[in-house]
PyMOL Python script that loads the backbone (N, CA, C, O; Angstrom):
from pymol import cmd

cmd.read_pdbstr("""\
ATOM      1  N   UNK A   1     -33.620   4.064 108.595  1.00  0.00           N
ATOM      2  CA  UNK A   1     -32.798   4.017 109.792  1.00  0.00           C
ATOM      3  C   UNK A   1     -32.723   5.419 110.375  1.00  0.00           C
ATOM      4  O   UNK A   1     -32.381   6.402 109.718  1.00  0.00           O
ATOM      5  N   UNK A   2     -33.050   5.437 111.592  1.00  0.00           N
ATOM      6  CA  UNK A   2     -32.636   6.848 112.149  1.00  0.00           C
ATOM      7  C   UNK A   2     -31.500   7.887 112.520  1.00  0.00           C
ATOM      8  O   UNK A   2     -30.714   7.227 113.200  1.00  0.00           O
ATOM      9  N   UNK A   3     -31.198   8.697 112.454  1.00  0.00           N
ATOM     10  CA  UNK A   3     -30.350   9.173 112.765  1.00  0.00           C
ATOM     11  C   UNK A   3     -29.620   9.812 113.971  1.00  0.00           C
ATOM     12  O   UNK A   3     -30.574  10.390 114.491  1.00  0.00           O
ATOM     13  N   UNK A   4     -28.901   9.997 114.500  1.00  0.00           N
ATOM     14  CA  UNK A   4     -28.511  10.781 115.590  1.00  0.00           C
ATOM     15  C   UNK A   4     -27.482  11.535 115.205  1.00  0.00           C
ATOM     16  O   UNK A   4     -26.539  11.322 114.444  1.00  0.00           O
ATOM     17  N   UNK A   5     -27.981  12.925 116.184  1.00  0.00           N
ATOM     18  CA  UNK A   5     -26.694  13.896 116.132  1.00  0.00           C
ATOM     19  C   UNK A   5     -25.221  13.738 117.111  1.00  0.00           C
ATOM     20  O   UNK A   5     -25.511  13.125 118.139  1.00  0.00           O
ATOM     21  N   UNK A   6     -24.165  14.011 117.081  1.00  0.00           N
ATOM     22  CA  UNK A   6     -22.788  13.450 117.377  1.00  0.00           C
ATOM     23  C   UNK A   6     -22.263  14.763 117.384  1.00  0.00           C
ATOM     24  O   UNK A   6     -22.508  15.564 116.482  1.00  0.00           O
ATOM     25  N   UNK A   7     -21.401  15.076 118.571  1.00  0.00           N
ATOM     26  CA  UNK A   7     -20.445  16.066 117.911  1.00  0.00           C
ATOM     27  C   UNK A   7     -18.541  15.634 117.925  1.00  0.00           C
ATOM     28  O   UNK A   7     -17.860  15.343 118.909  1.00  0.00           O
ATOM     29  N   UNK A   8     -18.171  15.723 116.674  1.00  0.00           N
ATOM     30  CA  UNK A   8     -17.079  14.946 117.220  1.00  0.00           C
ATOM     31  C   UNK A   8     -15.005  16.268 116.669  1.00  0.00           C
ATOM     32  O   UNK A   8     -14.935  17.401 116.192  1.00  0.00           O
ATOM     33  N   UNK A   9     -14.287  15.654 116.930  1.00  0.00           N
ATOM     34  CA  UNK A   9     -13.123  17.013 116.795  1.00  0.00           C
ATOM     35  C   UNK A   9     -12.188  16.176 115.484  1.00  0.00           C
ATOM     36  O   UNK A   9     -12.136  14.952 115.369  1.00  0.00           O
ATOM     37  N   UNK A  10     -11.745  16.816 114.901  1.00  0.00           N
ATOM     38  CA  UNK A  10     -11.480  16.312 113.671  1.00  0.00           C
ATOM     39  C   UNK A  10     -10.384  17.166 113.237  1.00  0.00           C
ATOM     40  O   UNK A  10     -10.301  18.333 113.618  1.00  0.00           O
ATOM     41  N   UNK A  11      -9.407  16.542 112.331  1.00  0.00           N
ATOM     42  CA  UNK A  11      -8.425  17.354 111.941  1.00  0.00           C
ATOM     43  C   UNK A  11      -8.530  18.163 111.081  1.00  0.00           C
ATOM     44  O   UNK A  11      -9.158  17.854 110.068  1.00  0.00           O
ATOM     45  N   UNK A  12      -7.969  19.417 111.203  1.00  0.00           N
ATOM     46  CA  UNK A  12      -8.473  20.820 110.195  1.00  0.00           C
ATOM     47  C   UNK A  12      -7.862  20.090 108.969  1.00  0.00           C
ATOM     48  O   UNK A  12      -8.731  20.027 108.100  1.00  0.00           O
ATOM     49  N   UNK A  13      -6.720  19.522 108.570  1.00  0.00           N
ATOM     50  CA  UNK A  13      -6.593  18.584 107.118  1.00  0.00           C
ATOM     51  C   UNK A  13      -7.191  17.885 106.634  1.00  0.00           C
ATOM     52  O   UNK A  13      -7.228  17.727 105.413  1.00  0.00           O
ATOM     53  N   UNK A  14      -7.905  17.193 107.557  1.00  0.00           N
ATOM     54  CA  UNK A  14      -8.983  16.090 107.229  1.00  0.00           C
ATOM     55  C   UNK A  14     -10.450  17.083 106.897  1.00  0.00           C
ATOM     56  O   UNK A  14     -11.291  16.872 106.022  1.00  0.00           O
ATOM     57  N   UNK A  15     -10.428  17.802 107.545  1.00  0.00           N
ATOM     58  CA  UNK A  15     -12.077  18.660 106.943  1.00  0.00           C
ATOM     59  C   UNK A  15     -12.064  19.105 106.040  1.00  0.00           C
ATOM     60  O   UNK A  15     -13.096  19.014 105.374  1.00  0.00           O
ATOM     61  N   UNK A  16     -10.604  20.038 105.330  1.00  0.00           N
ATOM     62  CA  UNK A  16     -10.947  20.558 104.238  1.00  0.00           C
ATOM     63  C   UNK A  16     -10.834  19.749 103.094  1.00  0.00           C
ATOM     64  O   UNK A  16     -11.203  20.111 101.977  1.00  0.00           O
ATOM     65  N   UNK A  17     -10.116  18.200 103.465  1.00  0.00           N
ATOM     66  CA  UNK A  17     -10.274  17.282 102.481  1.00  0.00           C
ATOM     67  C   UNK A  17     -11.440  16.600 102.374  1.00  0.00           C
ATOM     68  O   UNK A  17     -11.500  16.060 101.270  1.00  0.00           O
ATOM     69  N   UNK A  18     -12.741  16.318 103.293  1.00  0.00           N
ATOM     70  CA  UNK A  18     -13.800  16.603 103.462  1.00  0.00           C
ATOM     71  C   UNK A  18     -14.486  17.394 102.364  1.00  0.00           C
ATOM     72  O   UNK A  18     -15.031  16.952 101.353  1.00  0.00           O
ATOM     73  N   UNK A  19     -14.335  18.788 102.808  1.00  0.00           N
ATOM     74  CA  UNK A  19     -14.784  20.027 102.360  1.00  0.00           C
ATOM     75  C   UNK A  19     -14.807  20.028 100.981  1.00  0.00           C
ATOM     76  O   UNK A  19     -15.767  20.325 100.269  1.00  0.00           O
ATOM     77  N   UNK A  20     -13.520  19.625 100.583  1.00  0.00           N
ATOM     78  CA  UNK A  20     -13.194  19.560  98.959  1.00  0.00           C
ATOM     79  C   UNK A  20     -14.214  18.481  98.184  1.00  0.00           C
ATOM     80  O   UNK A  20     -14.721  18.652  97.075  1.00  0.00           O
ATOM     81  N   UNK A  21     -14.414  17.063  99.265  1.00  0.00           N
ATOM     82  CA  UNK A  21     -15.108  16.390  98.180  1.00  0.00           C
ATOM     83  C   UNK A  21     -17.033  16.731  97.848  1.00  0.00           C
ATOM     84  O   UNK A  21     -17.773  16.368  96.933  1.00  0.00           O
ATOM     85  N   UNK A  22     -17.381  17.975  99.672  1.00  0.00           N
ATOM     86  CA  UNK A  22     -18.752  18.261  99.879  1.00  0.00           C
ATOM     87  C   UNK A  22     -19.020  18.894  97.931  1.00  0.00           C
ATOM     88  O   UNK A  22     -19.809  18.566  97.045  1.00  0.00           O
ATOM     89  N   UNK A  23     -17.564  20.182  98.051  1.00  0.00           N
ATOM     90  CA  UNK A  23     -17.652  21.214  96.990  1.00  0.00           C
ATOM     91  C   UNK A  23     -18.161  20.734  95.433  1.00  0.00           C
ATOM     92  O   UNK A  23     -18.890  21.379  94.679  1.00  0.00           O
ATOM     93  N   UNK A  24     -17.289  18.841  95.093  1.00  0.00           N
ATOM     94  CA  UNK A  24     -17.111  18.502  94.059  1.00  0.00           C
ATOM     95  C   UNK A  24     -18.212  18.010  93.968  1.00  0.00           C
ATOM     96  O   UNK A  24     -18.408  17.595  92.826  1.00  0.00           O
ATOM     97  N   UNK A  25     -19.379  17.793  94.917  1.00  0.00           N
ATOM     98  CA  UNK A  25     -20.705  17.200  94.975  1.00  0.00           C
ATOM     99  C   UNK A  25     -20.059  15.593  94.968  1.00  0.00           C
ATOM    100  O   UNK A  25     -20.065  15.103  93.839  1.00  0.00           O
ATOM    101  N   UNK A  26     -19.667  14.962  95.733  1.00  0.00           N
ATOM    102  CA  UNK A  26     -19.154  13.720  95.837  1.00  0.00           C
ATOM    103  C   UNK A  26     -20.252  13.211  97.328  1.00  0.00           C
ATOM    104  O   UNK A  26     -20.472  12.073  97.740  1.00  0.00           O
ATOM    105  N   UNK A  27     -20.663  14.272  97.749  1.00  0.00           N
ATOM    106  CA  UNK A  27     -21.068  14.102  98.983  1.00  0.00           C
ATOM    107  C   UNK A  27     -21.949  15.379  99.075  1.00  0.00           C
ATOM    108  O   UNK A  27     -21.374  16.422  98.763  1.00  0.00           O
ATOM    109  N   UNK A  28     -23.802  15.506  99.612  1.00  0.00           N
ATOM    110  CA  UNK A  28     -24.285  16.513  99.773  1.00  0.00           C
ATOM    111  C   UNK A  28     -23.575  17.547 100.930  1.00  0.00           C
ATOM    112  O   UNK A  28     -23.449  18.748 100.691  1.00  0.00           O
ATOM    113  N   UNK A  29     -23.199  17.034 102.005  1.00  0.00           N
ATOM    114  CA  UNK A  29     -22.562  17.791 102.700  1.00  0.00           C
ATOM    115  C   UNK A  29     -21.729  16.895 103.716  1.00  0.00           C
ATOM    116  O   UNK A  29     -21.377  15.727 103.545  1.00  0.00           O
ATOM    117  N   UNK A  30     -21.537  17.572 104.620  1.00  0.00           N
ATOM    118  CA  UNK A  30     -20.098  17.067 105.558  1.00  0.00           C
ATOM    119  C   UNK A  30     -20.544  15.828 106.079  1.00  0.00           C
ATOM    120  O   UNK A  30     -20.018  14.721 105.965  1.00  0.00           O
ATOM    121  N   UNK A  31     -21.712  16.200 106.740  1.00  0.00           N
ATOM    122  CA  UNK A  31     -21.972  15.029 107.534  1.00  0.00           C
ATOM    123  C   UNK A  31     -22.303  13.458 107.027  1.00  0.00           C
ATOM    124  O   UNK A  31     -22.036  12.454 107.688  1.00  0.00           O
ATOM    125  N   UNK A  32     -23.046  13.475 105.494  1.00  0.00           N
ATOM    126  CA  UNK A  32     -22.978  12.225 104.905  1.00  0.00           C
ATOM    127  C   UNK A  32     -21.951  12.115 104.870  1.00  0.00           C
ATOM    128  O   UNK A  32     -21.619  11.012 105.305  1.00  0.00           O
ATOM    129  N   UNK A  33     -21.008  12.817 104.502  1.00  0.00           N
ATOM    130  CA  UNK A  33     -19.536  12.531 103.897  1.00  0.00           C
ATOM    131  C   UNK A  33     -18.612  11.399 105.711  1.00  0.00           C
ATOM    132  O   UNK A  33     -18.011  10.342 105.902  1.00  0.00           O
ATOM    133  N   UNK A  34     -18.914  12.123 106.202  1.00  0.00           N
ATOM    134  CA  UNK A  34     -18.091  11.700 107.645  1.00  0.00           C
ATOM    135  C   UNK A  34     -19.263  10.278 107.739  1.00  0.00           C
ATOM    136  O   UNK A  34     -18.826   9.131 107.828  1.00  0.00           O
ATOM    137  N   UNK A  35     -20.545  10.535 107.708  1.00  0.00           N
ATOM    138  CA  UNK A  35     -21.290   8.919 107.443  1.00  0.00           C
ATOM    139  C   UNK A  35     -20.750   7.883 106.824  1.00  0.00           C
ATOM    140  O   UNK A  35     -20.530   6.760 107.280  1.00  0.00           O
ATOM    141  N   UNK A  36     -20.496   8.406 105.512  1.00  0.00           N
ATOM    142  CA  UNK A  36     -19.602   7.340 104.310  1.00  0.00           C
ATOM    143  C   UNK A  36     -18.147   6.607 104.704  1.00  0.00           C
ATOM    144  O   UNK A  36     -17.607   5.560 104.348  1.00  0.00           O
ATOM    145  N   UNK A  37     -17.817   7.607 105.550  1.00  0.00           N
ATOM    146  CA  UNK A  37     -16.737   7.141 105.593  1.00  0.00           C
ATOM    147  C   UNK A  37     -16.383   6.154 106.775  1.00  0.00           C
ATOM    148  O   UNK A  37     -15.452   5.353 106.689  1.00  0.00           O
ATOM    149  N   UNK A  38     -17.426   6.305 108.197  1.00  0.00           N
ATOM    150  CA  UNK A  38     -17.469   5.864 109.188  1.00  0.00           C
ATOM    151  C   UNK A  38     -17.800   4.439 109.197  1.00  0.00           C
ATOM    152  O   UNK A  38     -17.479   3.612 110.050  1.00  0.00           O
ATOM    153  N   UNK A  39     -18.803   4.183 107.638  1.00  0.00           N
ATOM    154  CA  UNK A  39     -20.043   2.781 108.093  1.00  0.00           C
ATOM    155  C   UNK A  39     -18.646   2.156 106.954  1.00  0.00           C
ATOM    156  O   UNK A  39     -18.279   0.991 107.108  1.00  0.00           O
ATOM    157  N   UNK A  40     -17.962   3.049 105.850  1.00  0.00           N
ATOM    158  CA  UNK A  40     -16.879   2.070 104.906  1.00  0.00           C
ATOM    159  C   UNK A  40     -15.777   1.261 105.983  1.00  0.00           C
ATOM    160  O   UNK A  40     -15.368   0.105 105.875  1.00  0.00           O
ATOM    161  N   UNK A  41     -15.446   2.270 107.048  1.00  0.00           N
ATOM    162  CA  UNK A  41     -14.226   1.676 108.158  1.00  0.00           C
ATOM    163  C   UNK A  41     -14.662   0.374 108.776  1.00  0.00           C
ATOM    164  O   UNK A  41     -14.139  -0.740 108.745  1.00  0.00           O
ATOM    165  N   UNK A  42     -15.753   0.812 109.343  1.00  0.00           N
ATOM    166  CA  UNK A  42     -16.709  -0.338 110.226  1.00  0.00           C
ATOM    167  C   UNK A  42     -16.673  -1.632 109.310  1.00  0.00           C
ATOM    168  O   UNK A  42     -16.219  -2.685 109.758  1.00  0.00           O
ATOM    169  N   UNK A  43     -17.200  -1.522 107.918  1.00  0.00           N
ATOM    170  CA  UNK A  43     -17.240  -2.738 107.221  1.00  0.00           C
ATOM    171  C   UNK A  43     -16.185  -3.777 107.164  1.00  0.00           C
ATOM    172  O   UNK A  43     -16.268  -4.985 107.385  1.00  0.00           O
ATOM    173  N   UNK A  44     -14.679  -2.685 106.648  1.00  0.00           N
ATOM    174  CA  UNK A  44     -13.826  -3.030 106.692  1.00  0.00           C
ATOM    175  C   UNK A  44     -13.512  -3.622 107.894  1.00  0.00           C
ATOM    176  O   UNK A  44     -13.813  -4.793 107.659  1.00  0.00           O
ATOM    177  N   UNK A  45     -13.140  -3.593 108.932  1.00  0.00           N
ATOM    178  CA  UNK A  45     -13.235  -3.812 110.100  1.00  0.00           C
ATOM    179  C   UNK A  45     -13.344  -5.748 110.491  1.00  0.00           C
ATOM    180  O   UNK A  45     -12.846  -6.825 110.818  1.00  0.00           O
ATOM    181  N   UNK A  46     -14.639  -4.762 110.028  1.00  0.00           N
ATOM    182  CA  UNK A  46     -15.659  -6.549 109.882  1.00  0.00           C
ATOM    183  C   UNK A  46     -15.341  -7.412 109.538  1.00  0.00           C
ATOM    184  O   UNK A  46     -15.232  -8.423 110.233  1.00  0.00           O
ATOM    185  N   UNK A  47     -15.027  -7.318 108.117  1.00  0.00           N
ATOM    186  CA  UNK A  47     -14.453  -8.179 107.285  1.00  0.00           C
ATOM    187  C   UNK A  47     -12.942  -8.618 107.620  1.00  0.00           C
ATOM    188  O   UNK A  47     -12.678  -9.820 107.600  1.00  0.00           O
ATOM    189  N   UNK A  48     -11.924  -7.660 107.933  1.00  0.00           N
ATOM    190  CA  UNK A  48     -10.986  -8.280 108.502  1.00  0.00           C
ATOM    191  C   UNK A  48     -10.669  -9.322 109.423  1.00  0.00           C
ATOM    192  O   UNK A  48      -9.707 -10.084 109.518  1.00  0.00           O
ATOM    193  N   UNK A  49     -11.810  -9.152 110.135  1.00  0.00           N
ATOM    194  CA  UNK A  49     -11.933  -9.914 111.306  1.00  0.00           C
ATOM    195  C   UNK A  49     -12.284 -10.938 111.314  1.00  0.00           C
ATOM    196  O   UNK A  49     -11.955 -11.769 112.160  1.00  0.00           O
ATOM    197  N   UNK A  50     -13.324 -11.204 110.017  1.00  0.00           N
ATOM    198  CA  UNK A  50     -13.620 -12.794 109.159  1.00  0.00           C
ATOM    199  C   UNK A  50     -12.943 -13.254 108.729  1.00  0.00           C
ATOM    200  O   UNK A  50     -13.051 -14.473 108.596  1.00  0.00           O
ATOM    201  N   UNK A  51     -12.155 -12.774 108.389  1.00  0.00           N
ATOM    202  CA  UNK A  51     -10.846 -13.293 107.695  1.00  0.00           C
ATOM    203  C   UNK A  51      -9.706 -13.735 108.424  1.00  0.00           C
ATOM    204  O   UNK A  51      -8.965 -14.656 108.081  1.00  0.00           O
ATOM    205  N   UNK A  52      -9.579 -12.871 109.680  1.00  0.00           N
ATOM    206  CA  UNK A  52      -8.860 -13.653 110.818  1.00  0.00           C
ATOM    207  C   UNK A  52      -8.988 -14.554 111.051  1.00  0.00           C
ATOM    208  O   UNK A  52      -8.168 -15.390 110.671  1.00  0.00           O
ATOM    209  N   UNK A  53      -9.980 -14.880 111.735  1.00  0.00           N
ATOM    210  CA  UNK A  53     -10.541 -16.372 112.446  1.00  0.00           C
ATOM    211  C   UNK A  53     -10.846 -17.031 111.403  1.00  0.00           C
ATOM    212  O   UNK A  53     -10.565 -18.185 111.727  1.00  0.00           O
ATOM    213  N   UNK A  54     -11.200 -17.053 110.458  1.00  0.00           N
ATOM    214  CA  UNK A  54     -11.154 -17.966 108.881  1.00  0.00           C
ATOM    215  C   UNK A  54      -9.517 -18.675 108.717  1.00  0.00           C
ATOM    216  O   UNK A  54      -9.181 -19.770 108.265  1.00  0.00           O
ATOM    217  N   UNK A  55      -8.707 -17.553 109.284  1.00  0.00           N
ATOM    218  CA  UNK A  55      -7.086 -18.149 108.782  1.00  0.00           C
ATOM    219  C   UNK A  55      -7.231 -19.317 109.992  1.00  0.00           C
ATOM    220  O   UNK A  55      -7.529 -20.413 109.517  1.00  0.00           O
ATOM    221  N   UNK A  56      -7.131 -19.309 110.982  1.00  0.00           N
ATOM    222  CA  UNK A  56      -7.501 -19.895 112.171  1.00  0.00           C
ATOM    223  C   UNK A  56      -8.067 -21.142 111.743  1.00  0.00           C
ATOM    224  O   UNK A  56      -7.423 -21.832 112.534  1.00  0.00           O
ATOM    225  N   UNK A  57      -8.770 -21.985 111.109  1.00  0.00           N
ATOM    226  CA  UNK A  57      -9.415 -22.787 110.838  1.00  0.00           C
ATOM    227  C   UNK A  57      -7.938 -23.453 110.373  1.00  0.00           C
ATOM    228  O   UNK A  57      -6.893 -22.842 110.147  1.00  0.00           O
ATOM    229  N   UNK A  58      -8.186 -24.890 110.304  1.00  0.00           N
ATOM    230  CA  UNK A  58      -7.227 -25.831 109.773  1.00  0.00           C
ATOM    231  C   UNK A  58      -8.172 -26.482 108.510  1.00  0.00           C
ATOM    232  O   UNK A  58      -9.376 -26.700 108.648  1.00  0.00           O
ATOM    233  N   UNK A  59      -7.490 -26.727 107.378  1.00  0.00           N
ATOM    234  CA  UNK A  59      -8.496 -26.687 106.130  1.00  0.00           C
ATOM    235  C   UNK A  59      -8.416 -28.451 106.051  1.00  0.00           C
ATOM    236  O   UNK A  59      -9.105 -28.851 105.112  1.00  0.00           O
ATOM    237  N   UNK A  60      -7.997 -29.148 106.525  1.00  0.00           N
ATOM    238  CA  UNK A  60      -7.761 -30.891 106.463  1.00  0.00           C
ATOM    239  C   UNK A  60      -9.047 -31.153 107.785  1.00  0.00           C
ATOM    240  O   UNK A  60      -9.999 -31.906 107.578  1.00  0.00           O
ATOM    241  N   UNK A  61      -8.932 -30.680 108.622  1.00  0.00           N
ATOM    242  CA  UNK A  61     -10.019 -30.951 109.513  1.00  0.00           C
ATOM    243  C   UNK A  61     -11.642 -30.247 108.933  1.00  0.00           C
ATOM    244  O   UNK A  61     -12.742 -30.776 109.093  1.00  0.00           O
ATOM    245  N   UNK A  62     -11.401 -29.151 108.361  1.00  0.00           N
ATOM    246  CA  UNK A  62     -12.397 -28.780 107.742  1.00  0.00           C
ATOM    247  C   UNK A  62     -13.346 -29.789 106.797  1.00  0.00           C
ATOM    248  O   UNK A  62     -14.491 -30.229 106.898  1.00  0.00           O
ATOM    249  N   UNK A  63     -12.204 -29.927 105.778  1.00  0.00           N
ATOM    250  CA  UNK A  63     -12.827 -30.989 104.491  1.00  0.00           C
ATOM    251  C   UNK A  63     -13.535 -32.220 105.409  1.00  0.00           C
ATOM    252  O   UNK A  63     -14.718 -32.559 105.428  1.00  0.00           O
ATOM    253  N   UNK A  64     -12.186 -32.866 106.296  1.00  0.00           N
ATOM    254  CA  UNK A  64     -13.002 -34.073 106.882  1.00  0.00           C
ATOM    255  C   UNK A  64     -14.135 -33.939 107.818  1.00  0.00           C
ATOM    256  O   UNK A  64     -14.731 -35.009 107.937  1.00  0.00           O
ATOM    257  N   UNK A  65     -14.657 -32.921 108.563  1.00  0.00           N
ATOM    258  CA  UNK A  65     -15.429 -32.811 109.131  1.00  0.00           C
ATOM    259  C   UNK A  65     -16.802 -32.373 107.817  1.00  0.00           C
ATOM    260  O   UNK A  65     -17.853 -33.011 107.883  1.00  0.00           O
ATOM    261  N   UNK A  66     -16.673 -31.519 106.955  1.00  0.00           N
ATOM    262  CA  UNK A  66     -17.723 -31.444 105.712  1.00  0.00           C
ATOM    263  C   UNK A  66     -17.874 -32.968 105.069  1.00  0.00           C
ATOM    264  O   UNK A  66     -19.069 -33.185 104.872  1.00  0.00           O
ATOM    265  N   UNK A  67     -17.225 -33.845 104.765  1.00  0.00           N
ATOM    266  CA  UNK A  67     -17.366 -35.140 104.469  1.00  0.00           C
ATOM    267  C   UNK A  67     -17.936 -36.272 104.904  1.00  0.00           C
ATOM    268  O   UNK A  67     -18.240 -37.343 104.381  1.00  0.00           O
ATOM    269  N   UNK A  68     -18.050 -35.589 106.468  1.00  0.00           N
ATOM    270  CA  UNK A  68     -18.164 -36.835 107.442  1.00  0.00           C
ATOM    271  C   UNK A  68     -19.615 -37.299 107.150  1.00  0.00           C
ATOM    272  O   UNK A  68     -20.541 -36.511 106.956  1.00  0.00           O
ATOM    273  N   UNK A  69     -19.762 -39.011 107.131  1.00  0.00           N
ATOM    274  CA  UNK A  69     -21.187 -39.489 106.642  1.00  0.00           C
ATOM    275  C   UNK A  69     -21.582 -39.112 105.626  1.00  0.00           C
ATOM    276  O   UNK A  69     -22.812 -39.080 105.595  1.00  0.00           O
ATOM    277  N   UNK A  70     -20.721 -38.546 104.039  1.00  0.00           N
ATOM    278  CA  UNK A  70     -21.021 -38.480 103.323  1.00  0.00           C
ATOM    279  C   UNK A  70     -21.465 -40.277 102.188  1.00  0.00           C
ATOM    280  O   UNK A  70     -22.351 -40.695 101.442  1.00  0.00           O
ATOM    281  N   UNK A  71     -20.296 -40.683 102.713  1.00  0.00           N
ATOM    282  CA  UNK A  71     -20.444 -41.912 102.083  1.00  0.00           C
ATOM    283  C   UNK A  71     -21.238 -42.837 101.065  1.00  0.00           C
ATOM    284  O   UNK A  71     -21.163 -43.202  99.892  1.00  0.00           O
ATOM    285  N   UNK A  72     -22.185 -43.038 102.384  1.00  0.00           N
ATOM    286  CA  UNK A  72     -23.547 -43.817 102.018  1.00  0.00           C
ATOM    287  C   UNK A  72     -24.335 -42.561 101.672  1.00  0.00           C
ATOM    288  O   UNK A  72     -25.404 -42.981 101.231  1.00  0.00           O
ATOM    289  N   UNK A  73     -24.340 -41.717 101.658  1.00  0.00           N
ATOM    290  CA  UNK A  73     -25.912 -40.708 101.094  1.00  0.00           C
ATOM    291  C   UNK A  73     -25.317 -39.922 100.104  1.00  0.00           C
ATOM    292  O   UNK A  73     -26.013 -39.061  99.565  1.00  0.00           O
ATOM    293  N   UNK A  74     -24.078 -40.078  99.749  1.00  0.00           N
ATOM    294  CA  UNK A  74     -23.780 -39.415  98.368  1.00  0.00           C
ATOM    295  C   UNK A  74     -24.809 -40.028  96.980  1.00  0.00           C
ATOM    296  O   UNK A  74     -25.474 -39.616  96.030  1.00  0.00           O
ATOM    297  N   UNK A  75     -24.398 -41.236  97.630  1.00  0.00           N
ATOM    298  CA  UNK A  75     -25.384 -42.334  96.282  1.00  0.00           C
ATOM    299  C   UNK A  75     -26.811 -41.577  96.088  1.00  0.00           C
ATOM    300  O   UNK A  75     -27.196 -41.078  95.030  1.00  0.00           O
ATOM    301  N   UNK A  76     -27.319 -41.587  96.978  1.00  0.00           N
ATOM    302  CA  UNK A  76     -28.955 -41.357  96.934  1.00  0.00           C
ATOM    303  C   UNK A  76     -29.160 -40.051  96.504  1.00  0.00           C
ATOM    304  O   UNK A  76     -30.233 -39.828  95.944  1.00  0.00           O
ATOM    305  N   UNK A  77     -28.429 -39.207  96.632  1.00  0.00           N
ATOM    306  CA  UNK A  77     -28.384 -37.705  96.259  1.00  0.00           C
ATOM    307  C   UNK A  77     -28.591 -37.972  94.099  1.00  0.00           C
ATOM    308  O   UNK A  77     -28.072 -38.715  93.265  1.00  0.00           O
ATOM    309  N   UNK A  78     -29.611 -36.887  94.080  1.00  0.00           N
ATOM    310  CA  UNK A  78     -30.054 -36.774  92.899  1.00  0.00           C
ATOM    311  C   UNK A  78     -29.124 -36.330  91.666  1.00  0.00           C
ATOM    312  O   UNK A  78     -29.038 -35.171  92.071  1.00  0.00           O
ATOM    313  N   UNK A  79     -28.619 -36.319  90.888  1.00  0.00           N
ATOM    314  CA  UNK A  79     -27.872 -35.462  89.771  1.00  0.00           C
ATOM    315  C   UNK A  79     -28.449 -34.265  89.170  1.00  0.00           C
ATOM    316  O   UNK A  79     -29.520 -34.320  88.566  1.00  0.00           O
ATOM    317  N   UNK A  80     -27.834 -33.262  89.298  1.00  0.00           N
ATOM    318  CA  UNK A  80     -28.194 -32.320  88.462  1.00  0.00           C
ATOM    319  C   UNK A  80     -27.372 -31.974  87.646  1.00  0.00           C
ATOM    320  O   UNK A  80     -27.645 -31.093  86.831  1.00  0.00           O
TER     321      UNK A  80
END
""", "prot")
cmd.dss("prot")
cmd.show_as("cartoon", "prot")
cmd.util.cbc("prot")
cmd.orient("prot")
């Protein structure tokens, strides 16, 4: 994946807590470090948001709509 350069303003608390984890080798330097932390938010993000509209679903209409015309072709379905 490629990269691009960014320049962005950041809190002097937040860099040297940064800084501290570049030092402990947790991170080669700043900028993976601000990477790591950018694509972890984003994920999160993501996922929250699946989980929103997941609550959103009604789980009785769910089942019956997964069921529907199960009936007759349950039989024919093989056992494993």
């Amino acid at each position: 994946m490629s990269s691009v350069k960014v320049a962005i303003t950041i809190e002097s608390e937040t860099l040297k807590r940064v800084d501290a984890l570049v030092a402990k080798k947790v991170f080669p330097n700043r900028s993976r470090a601000v990477q790591a932390a950018v694509a972890e938010k984003l994920d999160r993000m993501e996922r929250t948001r699946l989980a929103t509209e997941c609550a959103k679903l009604d789980p009785a209409f769910e089942q019956a709509l997964a069921e529907e015309g199960l009936g007759e072709e349950l039989e024919s379905w093989p056992a494993y």
